[in-house]
MMTF fields as JSON, N, C-alpha, C and O atoms, coordinates in Angstrom:
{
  "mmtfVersion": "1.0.0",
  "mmtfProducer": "UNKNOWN",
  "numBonds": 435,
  "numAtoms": 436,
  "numGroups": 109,
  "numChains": 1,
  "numModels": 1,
  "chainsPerModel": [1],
  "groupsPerChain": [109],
  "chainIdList": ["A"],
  "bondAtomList": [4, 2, 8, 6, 12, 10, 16, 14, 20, 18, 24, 22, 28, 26, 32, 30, 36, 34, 40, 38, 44, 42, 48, 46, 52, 50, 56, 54, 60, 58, 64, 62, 68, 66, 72, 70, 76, 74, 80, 78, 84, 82, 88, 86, 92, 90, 96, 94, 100, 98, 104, 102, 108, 106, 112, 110, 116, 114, 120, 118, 124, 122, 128, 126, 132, 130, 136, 134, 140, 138, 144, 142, 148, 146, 152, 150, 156, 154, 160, 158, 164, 162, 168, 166, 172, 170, 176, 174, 180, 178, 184, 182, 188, 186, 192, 190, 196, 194, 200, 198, 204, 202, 208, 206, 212, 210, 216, 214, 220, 218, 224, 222, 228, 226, 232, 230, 236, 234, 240, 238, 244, 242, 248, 246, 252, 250, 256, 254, 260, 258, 264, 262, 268, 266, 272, 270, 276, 274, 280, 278, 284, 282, 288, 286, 292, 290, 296, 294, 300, 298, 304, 302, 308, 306, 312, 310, 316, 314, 320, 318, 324, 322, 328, 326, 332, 330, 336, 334, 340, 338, 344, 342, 348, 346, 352, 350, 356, 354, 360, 358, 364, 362, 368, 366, 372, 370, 376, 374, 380, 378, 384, 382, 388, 386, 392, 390, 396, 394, 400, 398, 404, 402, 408, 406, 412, 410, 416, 414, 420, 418, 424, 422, 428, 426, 432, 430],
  "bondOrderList": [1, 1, 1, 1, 1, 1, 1, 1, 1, 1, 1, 1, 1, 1, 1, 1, 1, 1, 1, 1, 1, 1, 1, 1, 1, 1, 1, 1, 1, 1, 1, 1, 1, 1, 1, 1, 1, 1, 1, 1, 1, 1, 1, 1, 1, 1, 1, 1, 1, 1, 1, 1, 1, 1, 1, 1, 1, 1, 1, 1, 1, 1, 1, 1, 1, 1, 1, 1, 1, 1, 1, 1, 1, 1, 1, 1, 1, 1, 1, 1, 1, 1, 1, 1, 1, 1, 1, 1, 1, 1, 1, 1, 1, 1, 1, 1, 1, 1, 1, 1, 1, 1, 1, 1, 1, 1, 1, 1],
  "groupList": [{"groupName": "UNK", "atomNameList": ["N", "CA", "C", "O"], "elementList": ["N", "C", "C", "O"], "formalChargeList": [0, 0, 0, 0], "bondAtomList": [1, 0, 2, 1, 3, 2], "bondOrderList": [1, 1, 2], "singleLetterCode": "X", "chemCompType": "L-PEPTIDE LINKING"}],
  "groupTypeList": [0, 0, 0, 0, 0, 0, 0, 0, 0, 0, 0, 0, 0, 0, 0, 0, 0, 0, 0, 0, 0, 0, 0, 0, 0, 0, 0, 0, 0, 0, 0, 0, 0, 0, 0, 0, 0, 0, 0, 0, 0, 0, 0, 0, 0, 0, 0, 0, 0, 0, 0, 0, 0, 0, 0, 0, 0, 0, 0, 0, 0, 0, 0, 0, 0, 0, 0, 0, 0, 0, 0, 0, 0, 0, 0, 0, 0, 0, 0, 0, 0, 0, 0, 0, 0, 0, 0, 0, 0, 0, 0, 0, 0, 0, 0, 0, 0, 0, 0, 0, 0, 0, 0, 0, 0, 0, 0, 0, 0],
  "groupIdList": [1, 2, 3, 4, 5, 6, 7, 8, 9, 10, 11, 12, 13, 14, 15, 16, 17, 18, 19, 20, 21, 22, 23, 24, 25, 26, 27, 28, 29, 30, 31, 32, 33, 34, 35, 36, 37, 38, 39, 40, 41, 42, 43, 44, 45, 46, 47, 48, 49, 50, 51, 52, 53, 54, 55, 56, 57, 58, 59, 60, 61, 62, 63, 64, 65, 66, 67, 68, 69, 70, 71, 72, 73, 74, 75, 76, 77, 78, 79, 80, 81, 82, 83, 84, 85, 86, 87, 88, 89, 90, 91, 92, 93, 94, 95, 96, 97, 98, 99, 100, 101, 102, 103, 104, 105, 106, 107, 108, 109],
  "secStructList": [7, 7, 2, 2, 2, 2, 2, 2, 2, 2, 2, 2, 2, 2, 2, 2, 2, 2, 2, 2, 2, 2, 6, 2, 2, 2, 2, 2, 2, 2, 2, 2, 2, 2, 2, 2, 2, 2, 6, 2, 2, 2, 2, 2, 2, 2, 2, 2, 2, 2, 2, 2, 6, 1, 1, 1, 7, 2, 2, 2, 2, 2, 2, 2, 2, 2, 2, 2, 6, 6, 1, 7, 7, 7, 2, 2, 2, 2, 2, 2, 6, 7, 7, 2, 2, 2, 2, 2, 2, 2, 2, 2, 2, 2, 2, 2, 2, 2, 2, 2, 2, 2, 2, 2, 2, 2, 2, 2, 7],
  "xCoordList": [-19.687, -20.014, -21.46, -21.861, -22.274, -23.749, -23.61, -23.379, -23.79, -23.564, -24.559, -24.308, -25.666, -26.8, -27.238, -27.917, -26.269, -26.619, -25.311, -25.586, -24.373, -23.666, -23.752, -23.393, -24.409, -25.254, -26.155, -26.138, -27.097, -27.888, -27.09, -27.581, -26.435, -25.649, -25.094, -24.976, -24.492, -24.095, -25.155, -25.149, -25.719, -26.971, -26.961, -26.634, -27.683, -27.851, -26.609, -26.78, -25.4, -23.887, -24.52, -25.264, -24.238, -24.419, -24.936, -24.516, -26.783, -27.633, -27.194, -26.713, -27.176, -26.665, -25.575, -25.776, -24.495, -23.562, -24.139, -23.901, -24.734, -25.869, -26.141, -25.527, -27.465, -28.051, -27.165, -27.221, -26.341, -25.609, -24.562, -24.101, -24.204, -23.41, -24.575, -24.129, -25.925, -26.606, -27.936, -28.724, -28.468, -29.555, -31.058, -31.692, -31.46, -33.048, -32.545, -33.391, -31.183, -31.124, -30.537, -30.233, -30.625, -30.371, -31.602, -31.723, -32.669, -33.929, -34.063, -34.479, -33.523, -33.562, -32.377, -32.556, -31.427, -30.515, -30.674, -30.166, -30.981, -31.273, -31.57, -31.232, -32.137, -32.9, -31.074, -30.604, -30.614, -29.253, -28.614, -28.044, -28.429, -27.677, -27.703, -26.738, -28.94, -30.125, -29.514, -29.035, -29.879, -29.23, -27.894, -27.506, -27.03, -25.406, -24.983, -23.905, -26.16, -25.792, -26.277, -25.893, -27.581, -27.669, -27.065, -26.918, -26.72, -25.923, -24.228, -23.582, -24.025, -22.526, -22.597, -21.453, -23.793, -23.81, -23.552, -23.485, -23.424, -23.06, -21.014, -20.298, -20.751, -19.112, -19.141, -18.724, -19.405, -19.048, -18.984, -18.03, -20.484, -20.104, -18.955, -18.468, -18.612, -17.469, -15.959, -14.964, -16.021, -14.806, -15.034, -13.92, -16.065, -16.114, -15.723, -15.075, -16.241, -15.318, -13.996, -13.399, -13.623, -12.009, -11.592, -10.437, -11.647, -10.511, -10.918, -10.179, -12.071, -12.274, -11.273, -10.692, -11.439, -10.614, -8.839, -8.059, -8.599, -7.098, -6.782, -5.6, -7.493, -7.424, -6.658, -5.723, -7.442, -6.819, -6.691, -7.547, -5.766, -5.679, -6.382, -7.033, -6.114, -6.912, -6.429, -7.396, -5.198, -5.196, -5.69, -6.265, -5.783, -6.787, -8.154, -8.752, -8.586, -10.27, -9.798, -10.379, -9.18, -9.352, -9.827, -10.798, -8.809, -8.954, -10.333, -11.25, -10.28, -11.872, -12.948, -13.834, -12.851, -14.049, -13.973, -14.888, -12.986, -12.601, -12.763, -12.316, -13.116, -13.027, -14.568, -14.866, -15.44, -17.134, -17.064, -17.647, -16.6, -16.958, -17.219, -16.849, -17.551, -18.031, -19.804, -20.862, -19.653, -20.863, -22.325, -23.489, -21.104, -21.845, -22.284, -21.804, -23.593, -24.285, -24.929, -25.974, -24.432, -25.931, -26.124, -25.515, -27.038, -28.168, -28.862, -29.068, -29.169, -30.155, -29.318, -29.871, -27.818, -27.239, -26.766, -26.692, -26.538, -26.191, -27.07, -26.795, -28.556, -29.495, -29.942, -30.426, -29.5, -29.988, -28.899, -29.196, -27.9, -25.99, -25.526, -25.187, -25.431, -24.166, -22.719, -22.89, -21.597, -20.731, -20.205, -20.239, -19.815, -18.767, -17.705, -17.347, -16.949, -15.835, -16.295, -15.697, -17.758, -18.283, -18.865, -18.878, -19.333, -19.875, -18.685, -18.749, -17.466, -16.523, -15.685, -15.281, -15.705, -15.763, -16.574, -16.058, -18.158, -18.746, -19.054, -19.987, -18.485, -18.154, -16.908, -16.609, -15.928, -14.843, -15.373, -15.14, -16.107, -16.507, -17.526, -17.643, -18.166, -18.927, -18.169, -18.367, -17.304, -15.868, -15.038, -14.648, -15.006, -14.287, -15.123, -14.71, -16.293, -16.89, -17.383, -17.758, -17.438, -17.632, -16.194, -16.061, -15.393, -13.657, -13.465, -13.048, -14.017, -13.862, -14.557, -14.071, -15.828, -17.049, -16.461, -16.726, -15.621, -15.635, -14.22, -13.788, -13.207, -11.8, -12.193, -11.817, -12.633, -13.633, -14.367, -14.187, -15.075, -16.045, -14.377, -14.253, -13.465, -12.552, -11.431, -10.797, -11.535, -10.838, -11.479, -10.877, -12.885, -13.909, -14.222, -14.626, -13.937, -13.476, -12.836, -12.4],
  "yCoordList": [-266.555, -265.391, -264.992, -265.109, -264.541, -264.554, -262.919, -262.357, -262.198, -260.584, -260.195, -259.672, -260.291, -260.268, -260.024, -259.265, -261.329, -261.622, -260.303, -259.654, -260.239, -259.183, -257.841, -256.995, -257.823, -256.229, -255.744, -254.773, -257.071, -256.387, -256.639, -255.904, -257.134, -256.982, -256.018, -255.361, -255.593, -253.929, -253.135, -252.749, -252.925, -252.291, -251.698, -250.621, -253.401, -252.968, -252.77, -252.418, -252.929, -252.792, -251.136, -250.62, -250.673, -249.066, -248.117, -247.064, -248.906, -248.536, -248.431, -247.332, -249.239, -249.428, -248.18, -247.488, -248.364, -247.383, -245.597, -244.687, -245.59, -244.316, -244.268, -243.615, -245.225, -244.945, -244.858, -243.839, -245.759, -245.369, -244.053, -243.493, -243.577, -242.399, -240.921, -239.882, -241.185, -240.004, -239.952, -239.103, -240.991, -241.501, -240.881, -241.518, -239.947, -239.8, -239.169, -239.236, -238.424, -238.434, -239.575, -239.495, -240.412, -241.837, -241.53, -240.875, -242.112, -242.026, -241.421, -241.882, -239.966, -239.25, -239.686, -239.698, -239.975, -240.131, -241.546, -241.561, -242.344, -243.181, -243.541, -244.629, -242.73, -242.142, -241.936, -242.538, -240.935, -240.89, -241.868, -242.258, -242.783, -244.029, -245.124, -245.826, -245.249, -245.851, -245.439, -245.93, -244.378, -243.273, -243.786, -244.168, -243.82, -243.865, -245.19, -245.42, -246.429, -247.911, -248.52, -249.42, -247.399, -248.237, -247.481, -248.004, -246.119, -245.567, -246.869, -247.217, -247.137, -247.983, -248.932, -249.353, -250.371, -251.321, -252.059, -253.287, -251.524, -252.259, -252.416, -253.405, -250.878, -250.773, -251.557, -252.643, -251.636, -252.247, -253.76, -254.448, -254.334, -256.048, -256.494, -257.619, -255.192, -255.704, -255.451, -256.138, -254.473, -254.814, -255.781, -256.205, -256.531, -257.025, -258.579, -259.389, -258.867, -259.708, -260.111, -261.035, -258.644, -258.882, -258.764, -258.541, -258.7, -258.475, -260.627, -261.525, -260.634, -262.122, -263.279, -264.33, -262.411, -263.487, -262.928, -263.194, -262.111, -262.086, -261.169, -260.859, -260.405, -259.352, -257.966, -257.347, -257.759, -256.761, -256.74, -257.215, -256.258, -256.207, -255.283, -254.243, -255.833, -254.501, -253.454, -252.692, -252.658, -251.41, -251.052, -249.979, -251.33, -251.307, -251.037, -250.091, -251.963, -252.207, -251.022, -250.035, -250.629, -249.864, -248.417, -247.727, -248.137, -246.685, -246.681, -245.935, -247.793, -247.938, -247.475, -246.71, -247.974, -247.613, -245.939, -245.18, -245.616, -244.602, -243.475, -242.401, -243.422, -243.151, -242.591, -241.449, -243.491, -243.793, -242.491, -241.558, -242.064, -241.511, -239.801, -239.094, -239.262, -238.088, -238.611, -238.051, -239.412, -239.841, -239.814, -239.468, -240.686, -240.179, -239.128, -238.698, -238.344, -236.956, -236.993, -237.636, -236.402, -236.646, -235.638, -234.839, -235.347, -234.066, -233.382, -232.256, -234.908, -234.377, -234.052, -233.335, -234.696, -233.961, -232.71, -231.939, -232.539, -231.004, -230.09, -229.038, -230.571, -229.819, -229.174, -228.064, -230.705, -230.91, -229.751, -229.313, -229.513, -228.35, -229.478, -229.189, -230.747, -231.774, -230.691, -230.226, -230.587, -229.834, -230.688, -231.851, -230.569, -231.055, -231.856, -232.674, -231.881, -232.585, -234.244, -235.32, -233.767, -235.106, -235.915, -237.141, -235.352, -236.131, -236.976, -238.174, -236.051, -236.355, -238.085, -239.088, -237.781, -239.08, -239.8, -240.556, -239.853, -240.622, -240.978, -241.776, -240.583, -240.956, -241.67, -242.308, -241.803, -242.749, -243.994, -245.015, -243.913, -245.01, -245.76, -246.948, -245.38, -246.155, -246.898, -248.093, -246.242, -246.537, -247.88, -248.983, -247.309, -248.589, -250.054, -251.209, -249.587, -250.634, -251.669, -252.743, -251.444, -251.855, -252.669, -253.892, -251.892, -252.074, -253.889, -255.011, -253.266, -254.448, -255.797, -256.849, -255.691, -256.158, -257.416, -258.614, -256.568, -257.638, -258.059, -258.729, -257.885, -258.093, -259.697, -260.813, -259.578, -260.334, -261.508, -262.637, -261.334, -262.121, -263.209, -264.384, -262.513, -263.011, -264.147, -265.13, -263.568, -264.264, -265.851, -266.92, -265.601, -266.599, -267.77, -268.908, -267.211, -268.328, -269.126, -270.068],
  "zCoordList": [167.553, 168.357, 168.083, 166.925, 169.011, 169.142, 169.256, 170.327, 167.938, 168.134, 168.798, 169.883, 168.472, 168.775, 170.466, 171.158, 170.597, 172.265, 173.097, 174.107, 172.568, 173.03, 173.091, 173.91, 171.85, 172.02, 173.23, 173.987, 173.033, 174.087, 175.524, 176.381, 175.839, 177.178, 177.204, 178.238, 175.814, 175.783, 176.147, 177.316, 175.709, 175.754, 177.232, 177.731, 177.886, 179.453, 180.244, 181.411, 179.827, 180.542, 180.298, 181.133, 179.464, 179.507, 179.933, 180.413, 179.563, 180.84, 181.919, 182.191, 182.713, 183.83, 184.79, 185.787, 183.932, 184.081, 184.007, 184.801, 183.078, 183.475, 184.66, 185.503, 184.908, 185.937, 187.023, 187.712, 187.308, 188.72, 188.519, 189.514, 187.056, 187.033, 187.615, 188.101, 187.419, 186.559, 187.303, 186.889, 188.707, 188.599, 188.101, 187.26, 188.508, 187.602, 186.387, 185.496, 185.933, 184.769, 183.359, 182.169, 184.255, 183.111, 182.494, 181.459, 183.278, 182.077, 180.856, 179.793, 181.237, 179.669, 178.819, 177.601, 179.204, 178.248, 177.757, 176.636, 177.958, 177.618, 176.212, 175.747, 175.599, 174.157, 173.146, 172.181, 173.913, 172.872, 172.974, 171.955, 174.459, 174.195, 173.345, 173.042, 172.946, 171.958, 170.281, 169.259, 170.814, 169.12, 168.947, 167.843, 170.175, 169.77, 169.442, 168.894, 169.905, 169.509, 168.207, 167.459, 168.26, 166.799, 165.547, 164.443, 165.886, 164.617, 164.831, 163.843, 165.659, 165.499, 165.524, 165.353, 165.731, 166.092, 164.511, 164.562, 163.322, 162.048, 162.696, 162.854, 162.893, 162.898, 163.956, 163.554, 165.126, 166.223, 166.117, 166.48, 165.4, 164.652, 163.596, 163.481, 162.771, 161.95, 162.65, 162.421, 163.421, 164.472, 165.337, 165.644, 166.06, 166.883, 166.254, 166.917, 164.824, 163.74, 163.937, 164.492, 162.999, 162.983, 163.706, 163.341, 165.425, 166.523, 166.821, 167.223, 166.47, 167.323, 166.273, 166.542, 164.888, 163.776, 163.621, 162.706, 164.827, 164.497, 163.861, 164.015, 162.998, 161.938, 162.373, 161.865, 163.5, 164.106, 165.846, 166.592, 166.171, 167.538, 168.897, 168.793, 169.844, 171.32, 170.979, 170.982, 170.555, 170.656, 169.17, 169.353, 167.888, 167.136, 167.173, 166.661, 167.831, 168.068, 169.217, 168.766, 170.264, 171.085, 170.258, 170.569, 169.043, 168.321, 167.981, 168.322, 167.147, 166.082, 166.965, 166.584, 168.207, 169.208, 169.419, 169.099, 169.886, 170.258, 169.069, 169.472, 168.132, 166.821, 166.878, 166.527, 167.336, 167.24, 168.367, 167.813, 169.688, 170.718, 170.236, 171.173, 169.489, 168.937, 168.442, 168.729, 167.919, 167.507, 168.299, 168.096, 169.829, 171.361, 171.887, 172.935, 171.044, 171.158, 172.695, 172.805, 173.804, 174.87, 174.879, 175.59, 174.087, 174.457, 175.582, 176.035, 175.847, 176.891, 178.398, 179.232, 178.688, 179.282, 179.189, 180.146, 178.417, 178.074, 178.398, 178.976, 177.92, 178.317, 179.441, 179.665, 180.474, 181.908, 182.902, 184.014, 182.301, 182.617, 183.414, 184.562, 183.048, 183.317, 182.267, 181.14, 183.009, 182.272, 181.374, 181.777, 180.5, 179.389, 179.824, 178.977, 181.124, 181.197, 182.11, 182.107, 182.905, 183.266, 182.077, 182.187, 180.979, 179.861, 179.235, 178.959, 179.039, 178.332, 179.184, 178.595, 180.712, 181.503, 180.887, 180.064, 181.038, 180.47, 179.326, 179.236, 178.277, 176.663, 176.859, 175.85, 177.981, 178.007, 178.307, 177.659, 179.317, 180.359, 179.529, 179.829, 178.703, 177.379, 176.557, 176.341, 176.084, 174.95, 175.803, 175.419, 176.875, 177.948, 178.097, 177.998, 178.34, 178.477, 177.493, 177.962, 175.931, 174.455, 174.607, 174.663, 174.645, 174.509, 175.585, 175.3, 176.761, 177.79, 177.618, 178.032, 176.927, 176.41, 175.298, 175.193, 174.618, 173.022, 173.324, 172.386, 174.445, 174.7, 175.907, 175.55, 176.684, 177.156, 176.509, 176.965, 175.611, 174.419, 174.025, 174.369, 173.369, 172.806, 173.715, 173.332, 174.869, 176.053, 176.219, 176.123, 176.496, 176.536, 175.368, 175.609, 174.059, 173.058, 173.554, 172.892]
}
């Protein structure tokens, strides 16, 4: 497994999903999405490990992820008065997409 190379597809999978959730306010958030991958991208490679070696399973790795989604600070939405329950969508739809990302990776082995 090429973590490396999956990250950054994470990366831009996420981006992405911003921009078409958020469009001129992706740009700013962008900065916390940044913040929220590299504070998890150690946890996210050692789960992304043990779900690929059997260790632990999708609804496992589903929590572990799900676990990280507080961590997911967007500031700068908050700032911008995006309300709380569209952020809270989009702290799923991040979580979903990591989740789909490394469930995927594992399929492809």
């Amino acid at each position: 497994m090429d973590f490396e190379k999956l990250f950054k597809e994470l990366k831009e999978e996420i981006t992405q999903i911003a921009k078409d959730r958020f469009g001129d306010q992706a740009n700013d958030i962008i900065k916390d999405m940044e913040d929220y991958l590299a504070e998890s991208k150690e946890k996210i490679k050692k789960w992304s490990l043990l779900f690929v070696d059997g260790k632990i399973d999708k609804d496992e790795l589903e929590w572990l992820l799900k676990s990280q989604k507080d961590i997911l600070v967007l500031k700068t939405l908050r700032q911008a008065g995006v309300g709380m329950i569209s952020i809270g969508h989009f702290k799923n739809k991040v979580i979903d997409t990591v989740l789909e990302k490394l469930v995927s990776l594992t399929n492809n082995l």
